[in-house]
Backbone and ligand atoms as CSV (ligand in chain L), in Angstrom:
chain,resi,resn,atom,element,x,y,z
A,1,UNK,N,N,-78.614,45.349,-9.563
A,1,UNK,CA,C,-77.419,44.629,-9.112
A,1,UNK,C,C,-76.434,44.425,-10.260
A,2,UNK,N,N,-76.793,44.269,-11.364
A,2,UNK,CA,C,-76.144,43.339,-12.849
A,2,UNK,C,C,-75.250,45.166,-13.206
A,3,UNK,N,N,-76.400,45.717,-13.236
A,3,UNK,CA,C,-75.877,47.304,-14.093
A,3,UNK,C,C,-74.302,47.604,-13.171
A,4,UNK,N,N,-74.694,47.255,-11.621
A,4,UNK,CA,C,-73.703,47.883,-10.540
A,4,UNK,C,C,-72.447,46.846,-10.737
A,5,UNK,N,N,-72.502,45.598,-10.746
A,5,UNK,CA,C,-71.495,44.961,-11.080
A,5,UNK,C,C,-70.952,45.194,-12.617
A,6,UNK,N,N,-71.057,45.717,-13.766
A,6,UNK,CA,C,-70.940,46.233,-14.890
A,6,UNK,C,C,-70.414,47.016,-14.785
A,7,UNK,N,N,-70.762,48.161,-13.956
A,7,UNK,CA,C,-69.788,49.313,-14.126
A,7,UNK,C,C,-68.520,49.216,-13.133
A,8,UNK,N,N,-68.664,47.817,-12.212
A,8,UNK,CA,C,-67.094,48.063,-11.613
A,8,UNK,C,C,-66.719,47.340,-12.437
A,9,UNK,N,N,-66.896,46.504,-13.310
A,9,UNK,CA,C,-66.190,45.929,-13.972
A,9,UNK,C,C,-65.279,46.318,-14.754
A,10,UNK,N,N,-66.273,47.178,-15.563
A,10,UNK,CA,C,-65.422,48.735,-16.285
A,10,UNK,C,C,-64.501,49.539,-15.570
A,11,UNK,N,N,-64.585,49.732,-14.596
A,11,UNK,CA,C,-63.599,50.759,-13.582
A,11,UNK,C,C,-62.448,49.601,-13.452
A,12,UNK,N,N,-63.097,48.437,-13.562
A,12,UNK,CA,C,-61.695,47.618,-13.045
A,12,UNK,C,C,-60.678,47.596,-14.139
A,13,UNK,N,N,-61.464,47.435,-15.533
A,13,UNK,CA,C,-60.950,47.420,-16.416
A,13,UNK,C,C,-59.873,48.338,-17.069
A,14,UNK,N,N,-60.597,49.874,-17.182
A,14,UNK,CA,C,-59.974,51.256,-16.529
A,14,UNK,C,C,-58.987,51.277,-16.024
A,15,UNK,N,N,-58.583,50.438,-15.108
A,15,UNK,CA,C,-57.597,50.973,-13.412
A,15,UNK,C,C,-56.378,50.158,-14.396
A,16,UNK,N,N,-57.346,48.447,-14.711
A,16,UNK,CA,C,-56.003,47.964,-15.236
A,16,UNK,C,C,-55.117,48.023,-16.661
A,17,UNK,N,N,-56.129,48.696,-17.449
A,17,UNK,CA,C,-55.051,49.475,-18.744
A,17,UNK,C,C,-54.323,50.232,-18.101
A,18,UNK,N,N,-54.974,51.872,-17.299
A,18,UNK,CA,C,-53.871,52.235,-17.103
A,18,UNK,C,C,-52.614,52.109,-16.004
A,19,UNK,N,N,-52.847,50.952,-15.455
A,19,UNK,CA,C,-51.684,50.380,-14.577
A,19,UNK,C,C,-50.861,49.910,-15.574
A,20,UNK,N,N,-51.206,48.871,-16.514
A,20,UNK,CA,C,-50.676,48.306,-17.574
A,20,UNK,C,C,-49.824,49.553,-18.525
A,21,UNK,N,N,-50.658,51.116,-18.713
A,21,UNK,CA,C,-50.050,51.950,-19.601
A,21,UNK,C,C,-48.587,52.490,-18.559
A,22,UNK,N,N,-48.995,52.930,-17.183
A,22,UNK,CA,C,-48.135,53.202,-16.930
A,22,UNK,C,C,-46.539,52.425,-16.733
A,23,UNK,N,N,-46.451,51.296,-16.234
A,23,UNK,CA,C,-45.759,50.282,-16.383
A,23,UNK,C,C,-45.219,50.188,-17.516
A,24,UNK,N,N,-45.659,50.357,-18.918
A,24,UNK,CA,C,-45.421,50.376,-20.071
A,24,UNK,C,C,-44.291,51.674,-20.026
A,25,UNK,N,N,-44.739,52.799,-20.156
A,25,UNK,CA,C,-43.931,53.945,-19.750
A,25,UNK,C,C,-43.111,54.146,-18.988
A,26,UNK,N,N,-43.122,53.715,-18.176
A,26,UNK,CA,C,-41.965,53.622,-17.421
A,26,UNK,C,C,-40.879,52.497,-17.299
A,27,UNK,N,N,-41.087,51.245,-18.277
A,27,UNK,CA,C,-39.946,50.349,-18.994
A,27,UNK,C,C,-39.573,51.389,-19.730
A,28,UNK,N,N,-40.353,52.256,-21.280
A,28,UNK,CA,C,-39.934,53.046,-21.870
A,28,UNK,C,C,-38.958,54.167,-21.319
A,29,UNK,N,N,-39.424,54.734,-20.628
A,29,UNK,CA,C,-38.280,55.267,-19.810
A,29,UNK,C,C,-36.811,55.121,-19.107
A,30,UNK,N,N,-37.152,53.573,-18.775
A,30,UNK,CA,C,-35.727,53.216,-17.977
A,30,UNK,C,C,-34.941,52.675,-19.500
A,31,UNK,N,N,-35.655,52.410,-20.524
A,31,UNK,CA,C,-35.205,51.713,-21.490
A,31,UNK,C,C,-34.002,53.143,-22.216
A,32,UNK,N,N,-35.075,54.213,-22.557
A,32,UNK,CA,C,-34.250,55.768,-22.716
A,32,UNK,C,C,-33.125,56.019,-21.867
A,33,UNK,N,N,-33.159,55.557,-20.651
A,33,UNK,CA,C,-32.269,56.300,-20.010
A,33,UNK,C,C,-30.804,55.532,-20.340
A,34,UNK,N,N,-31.436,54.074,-20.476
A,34,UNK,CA,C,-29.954,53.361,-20.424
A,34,UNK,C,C,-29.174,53.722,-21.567
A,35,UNK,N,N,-29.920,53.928,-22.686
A,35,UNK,CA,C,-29.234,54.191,-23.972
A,35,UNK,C,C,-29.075,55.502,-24.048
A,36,UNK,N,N,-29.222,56.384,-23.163
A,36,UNK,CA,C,-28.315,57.812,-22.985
A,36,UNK,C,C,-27.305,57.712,-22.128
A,37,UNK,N,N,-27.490,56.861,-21.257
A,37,UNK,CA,C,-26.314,56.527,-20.183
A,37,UNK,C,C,-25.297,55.845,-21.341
A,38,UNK,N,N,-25.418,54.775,-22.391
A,38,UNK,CA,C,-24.554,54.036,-23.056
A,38,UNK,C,C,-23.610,55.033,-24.224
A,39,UNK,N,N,-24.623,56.415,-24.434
A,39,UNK,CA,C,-24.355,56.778,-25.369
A,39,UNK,C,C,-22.835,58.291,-24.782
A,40,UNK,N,N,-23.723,58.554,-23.173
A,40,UNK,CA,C,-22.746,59.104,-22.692
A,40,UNK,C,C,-21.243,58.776,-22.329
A,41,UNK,N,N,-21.140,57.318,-22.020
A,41,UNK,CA,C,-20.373,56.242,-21.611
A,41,UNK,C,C,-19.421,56.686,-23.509
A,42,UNK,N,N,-19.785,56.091,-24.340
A,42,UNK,CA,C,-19.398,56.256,-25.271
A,42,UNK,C,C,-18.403,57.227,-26.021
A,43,UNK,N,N,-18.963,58.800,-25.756
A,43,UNK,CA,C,-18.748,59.527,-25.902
A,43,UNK,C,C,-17.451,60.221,-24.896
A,44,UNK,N,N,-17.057,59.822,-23.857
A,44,UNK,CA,C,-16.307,60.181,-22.758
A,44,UNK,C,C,-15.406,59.676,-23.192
A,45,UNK,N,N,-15.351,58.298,-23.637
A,45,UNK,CA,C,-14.078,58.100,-23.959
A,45,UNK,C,C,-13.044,58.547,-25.521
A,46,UNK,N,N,-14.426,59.438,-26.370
A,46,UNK,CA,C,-13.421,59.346,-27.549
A,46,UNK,C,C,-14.355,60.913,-27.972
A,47,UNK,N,N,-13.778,62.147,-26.631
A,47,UNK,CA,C,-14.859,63.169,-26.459
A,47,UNK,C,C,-14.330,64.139,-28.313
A,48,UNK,N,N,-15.516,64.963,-27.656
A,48,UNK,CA,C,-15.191,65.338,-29.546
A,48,UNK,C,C,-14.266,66.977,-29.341
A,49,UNK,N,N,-13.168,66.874,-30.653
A,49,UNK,CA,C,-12.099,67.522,-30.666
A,49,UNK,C,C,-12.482,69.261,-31.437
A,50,UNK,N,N,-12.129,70.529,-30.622
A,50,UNK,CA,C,-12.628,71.393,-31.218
A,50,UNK,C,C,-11.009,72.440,-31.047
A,51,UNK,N,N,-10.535,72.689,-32.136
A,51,UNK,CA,C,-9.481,73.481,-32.383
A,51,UNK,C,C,-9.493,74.683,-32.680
A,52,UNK,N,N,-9.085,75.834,-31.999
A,52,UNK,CA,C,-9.042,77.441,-31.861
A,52,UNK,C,C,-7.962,77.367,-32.538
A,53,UNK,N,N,-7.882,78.572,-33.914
A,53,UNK,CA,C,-7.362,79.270,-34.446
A,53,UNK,C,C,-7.820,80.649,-34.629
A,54,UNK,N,N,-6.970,81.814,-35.033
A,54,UNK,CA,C,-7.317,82.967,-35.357
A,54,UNK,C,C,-7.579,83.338,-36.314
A,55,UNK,N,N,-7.360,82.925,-37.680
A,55,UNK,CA,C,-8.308,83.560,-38.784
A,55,UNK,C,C,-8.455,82.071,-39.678
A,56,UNK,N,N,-9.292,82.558,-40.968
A,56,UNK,CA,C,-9.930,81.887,-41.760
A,56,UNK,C,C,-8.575,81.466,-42.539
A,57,UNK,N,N,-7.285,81.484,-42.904
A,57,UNK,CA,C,-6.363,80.909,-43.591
A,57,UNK,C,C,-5.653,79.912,-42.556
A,58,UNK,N,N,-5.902,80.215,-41.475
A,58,UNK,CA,C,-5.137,78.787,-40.381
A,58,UNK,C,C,-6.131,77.567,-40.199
A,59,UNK,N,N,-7.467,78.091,-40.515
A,59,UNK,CA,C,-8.287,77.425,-40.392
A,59,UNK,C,C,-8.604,76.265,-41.967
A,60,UNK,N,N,-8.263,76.990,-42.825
A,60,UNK,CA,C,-8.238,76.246,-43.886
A,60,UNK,C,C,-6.998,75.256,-44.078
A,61,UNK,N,N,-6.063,76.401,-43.626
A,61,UNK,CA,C,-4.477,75.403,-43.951
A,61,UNK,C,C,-4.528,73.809,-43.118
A,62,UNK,N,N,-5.490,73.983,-42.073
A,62,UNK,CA,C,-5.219,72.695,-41.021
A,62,UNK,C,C,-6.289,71.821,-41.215
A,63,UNK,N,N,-7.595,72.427,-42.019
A,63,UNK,CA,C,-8.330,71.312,-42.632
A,63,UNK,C,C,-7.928,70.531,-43.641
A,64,UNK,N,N,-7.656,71.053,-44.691
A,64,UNK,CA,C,-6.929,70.065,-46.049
A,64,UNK,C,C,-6.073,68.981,-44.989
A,65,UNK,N,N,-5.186,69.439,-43.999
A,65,UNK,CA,C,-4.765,68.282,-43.226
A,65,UNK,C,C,-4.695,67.409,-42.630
A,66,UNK,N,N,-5.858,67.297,-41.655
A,66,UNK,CA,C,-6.560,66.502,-40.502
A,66,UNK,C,C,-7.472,65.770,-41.318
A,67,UNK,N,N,-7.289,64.476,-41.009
A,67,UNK,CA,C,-8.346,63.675,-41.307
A,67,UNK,C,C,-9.019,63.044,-40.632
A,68,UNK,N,N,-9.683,63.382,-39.092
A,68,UNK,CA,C,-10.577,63.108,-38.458
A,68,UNK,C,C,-11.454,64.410,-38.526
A,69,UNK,N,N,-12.908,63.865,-37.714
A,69,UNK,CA,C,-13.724,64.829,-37.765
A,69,UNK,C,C,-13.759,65.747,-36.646
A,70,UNK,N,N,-12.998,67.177,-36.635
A,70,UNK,CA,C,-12.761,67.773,-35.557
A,70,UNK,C,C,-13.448,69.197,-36.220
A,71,UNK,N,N,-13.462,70.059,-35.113
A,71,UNK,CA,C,-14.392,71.184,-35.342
A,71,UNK,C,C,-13.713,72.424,-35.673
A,72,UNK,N,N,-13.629,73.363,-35.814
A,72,UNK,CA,C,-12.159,74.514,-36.058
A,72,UNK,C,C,-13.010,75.527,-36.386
A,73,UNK,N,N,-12.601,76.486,-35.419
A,73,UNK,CA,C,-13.098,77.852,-34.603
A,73,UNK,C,C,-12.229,78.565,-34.913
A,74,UNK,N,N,-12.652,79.786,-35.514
A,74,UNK,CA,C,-11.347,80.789,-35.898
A,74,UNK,C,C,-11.884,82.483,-34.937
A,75,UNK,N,N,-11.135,82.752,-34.115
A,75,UNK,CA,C,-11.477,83.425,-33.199
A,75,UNK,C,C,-11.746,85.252,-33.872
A,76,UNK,N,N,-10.757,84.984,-35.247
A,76,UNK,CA,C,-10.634,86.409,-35.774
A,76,UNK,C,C,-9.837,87.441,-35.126
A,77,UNK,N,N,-9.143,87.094,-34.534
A,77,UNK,CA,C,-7.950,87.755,-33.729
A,77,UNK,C,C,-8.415,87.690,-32.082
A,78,UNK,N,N,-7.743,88.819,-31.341
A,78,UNK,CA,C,-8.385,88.673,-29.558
A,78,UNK,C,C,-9.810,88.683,-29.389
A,79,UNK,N,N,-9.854,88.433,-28.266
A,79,UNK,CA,C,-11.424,88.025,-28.154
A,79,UNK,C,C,-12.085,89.019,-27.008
A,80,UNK,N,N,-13.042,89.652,-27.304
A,80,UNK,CA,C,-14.074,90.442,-26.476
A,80,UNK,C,C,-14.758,89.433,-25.029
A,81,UNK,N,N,-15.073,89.579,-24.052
A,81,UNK,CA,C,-15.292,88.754,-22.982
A,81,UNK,C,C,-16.778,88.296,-23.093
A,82,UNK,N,N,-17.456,89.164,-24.191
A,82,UNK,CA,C,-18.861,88.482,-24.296
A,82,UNK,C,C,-18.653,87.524,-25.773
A,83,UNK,N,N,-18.118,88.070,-26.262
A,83,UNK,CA,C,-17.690,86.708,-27.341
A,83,UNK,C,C,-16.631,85.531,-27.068
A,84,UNK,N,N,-16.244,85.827,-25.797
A,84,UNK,CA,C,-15.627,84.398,-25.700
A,84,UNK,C,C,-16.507,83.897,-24.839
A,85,UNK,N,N,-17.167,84.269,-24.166
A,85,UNK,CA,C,-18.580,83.575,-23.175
A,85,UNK,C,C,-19.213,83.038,-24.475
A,86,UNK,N,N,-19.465,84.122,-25.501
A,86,UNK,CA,C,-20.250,83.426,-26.360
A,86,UNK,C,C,-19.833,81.657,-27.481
A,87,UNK,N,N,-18.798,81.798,-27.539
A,87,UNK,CA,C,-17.796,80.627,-28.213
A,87,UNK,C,C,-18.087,79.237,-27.125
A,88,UNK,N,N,-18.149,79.224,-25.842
A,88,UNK,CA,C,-17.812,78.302,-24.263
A,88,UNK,C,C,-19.049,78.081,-24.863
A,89,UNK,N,N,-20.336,79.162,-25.039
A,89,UNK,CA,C,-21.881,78.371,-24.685
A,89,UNK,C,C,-21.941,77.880,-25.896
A,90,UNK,N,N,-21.770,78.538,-27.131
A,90,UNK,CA,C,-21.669,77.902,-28.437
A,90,UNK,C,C,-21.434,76.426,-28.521
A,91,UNK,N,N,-20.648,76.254,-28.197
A,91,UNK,CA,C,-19.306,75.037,-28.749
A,91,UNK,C,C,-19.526,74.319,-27.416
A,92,UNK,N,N,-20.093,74.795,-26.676
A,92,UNK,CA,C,-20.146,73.777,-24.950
A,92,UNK,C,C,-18.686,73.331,-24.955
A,93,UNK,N,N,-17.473,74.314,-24.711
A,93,UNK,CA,C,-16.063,74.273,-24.974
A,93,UNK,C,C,-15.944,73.564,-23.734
A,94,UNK,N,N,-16.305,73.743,-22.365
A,94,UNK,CA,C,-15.962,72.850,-20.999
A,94,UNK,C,C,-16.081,71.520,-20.993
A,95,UNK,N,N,-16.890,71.041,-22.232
A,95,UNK,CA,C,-17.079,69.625,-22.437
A,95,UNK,C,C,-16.120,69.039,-23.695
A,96,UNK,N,N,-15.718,69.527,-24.379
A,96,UNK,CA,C,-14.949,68.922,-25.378
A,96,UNK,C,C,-13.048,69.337,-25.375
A,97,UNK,N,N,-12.597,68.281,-25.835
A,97,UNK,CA,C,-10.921,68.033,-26.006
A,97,UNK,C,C,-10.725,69.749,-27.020
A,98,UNK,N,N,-10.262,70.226,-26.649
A,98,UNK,CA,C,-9.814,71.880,-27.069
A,98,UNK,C,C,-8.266,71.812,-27.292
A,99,UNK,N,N,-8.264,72.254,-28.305
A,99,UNK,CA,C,-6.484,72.628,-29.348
A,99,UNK,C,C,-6.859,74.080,-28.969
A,100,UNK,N,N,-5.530,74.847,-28.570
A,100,UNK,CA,C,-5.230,76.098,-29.248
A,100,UNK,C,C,-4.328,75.772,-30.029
A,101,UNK,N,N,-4.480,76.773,-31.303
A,101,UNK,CA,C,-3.505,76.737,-31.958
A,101,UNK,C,C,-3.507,78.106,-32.558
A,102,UNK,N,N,-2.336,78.813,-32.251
A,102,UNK,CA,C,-2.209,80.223,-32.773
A,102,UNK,C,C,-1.057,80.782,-33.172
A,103,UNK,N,N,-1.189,81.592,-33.545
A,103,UNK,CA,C,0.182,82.378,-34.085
A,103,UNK,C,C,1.192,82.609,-33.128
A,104,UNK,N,N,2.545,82.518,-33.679
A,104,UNK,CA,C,3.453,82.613,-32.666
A,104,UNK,C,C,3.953,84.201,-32.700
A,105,UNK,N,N,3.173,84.956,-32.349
A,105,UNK,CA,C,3.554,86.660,-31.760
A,105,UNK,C,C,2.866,87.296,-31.138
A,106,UNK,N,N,2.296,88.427,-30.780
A,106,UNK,CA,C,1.856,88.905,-29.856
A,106,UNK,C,C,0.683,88.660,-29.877
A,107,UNK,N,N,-0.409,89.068,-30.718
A,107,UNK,CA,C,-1.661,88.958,-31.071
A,107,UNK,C,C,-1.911,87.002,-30.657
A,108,UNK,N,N,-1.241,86.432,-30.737
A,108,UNK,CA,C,-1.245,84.978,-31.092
A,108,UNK,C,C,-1.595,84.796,-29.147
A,109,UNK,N,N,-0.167,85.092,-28.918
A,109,UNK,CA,C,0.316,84.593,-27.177
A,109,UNK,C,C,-0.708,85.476,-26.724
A,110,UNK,N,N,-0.962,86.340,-26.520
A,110,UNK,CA,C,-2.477,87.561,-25.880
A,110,UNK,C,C,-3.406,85.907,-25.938
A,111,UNK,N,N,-3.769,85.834,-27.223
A,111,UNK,CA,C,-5.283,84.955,-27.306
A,111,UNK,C,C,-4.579,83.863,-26.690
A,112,UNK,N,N,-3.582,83.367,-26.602
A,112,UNK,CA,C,-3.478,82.128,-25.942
A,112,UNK,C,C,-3.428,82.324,-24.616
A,113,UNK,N,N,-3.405,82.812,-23.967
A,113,UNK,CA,C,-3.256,83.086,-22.423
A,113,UNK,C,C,-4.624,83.504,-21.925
A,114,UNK,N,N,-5.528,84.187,-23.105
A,114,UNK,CA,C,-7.029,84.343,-22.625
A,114,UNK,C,C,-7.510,83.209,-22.340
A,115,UNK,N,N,-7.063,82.139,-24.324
A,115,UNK,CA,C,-7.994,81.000,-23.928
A,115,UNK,C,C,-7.824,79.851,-22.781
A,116,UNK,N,N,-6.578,80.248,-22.202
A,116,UNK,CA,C,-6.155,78.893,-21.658
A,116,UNK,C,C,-7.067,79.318,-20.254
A,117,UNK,N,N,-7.133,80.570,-19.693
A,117,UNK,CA,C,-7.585,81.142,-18.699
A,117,UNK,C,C,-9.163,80.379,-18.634
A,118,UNK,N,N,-9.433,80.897,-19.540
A,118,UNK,CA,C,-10.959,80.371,-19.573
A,118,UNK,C,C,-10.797,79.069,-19.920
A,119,UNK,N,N,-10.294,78.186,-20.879
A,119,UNK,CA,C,-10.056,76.937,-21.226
A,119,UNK,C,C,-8.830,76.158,-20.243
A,120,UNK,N,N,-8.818,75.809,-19.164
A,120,UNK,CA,C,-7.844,75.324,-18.115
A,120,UNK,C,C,-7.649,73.719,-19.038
A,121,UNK,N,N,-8.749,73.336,-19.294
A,121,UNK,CA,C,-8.339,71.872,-19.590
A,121,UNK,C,C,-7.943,72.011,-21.122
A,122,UNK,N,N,-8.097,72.975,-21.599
A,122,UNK,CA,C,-7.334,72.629,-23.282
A,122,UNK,C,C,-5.597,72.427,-23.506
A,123,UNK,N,N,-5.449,71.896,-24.281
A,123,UNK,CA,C,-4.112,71.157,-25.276
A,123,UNK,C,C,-3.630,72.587,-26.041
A,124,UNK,N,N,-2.161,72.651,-26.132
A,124,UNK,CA,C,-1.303,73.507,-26.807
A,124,UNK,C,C,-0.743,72.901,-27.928
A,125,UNK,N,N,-1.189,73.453,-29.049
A,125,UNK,CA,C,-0.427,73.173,-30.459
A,125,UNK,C,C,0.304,74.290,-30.496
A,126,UNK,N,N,1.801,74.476,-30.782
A,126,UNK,CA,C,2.817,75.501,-31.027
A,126,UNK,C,C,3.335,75.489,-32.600
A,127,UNK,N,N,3.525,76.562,-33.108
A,127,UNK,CA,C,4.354,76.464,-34.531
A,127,UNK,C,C,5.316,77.066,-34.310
A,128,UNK,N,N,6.250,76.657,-35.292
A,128,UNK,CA,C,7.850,77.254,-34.797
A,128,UNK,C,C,7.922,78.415,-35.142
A,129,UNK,N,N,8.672,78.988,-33.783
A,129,UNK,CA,C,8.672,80.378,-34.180
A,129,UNK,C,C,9.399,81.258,-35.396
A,130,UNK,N,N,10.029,80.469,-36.001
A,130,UNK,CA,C,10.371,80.891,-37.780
A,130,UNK,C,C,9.468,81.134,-38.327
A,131,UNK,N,N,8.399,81.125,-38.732
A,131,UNK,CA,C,7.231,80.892,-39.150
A,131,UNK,C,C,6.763,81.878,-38.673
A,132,UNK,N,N,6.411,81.588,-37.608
A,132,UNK,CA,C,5.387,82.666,-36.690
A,132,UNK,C,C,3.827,82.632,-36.449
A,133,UNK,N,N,3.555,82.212,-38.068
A,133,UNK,CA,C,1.929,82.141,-38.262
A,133,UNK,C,C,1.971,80.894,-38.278
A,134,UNK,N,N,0.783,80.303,-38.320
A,134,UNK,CA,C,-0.394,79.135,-38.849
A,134,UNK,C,C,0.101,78.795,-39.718
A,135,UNK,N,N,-0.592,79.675,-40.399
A,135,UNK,CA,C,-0.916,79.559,-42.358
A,135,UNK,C,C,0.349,79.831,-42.983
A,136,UNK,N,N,1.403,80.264,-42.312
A,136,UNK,CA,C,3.088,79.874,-42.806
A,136,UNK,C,C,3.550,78.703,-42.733
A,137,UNK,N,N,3.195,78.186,-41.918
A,137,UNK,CA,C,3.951,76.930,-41.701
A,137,UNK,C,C,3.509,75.769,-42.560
A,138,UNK,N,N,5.059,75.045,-43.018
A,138,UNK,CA,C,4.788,74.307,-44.087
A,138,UNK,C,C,3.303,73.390,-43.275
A,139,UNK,N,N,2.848,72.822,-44.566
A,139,UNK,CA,C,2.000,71.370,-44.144
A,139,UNK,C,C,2.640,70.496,-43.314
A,140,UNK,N,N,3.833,69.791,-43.848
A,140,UNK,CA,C,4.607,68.825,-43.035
A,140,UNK,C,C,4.628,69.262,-41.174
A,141,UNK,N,N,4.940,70.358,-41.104
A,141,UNK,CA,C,5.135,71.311,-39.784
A,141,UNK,C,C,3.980,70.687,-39.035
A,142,UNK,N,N,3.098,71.350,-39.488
A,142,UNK,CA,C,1.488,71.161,-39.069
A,142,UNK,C,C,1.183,70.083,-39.055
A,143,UNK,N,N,1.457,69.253,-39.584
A,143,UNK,CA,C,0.841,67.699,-39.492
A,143,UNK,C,C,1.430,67.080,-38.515
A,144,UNK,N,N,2.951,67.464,-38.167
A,144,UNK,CA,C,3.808,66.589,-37.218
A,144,UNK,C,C,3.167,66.998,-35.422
A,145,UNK,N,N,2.570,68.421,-35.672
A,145,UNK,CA,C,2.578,68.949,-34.266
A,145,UNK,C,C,1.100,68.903,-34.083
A,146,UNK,N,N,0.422,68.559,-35.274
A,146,UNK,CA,C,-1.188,68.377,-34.912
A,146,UNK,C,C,-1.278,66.924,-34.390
A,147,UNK,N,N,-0.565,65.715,-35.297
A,147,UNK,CA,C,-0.077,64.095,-34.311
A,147,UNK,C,C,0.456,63.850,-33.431
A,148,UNK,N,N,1.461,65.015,-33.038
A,148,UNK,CA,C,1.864,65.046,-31.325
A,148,UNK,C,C,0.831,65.110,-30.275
A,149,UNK,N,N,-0.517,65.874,-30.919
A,149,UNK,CA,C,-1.542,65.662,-29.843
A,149,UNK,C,C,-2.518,64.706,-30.207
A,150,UNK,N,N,-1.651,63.798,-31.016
A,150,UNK,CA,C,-2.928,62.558,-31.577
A,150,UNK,C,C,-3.984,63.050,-32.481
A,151,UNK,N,N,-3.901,64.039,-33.028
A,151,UNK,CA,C,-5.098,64.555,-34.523
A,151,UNK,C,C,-4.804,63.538,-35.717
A,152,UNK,N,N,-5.328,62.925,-35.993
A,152,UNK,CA,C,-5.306,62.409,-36.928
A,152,UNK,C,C,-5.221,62.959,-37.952
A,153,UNK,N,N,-3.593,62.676,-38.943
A,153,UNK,CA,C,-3.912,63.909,-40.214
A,153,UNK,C,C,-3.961,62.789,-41.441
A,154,UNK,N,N,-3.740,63.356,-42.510
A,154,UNK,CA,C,-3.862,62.791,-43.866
A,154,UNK,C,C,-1.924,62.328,-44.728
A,155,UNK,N,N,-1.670,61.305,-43.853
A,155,UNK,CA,C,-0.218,60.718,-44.061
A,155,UNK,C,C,0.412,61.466,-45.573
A,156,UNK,N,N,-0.027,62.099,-46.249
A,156,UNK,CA,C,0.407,62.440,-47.121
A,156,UNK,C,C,1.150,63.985,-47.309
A,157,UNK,N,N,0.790,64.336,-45.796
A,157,UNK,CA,C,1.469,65.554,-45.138
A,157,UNK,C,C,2.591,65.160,-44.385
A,158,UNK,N,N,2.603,63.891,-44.189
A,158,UNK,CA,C,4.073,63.577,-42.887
A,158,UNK,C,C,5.246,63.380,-43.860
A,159,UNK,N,N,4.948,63.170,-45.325
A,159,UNK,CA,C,6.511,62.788,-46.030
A,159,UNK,C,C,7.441,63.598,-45.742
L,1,MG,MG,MG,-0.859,86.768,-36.217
């Protein structure tokens, strides 16, 4: 009788850790979720900024400038349709605030009309067409038309 009541005791014991473990895990869980929900919440409102240019000198000229933390993609001129699929999965481009910013001539307007195709929700940075390029255009230029879309630059370009 003693042995048989012993071992339900144990089974009872058994049942109620792991009722107790699971319960445990699954606060842990709802606890995870909220702080991915808080972190998504977060992130929506101040989504992160990724700027298309075409080569490695537009890409430099507009870093020394910007002084937030934004991302800058240099496409290397037009884009092949598996390398711009490849850039979207890269960069998860459908989810983030997207600049074009390109040269003002043919090669430039081509890539801008690809990216906008595929990029519907991205932002247009323009340089004057005196210039033509990026990496021509004074700093001052660039700083005024990168703060027109709210980029935060380094005030020492706006004099
Ligand atoms: Mg060009």
């Amino acid at each position: 009788m003693l042995p048989l009541l012993a071992r339900a005791a144990v089974s009872f014991h058994i049942l109620w850790q792991a009722l107790l473990l699971s319960c445990l895990h699954s606060e842990r869980g709802q606890g995870s979720n909220q702080i991915s929900i808080r972190i998504g919440d977060a992130s929506m409102g101040d989504e992160e900024k990724v700027i298309i240019v075409e080569g490695r000198s537009d890409k430099e000229q507009i870093r020394k400038i910007i002084d937030e933390d934004v991302t800058i993609i240099c496409t290397n001129g037009t884009l092949g349709i598996e390398r711009l699929e490849q850039l979207l999965y890269e960069y998860d481009l459908d989810h983030k605030q997207v600049y074009i910013m390109v040269d003002e001539d043919s090669a430039g307007h081509k890539l801008r009309k690809q990216l906008a195709r595929e990029l519907p929700h991205a932002q247009h940075i323009y340089v004057d067409r005196t210039y033509r390029e990026v990496a021509a255009t004074p700093a001052p230029e660039l700083a005024t038309a990168l703060l027109s879309r709210s980029i935060m630059v380094n005030p020492f370009f706006l004099a």
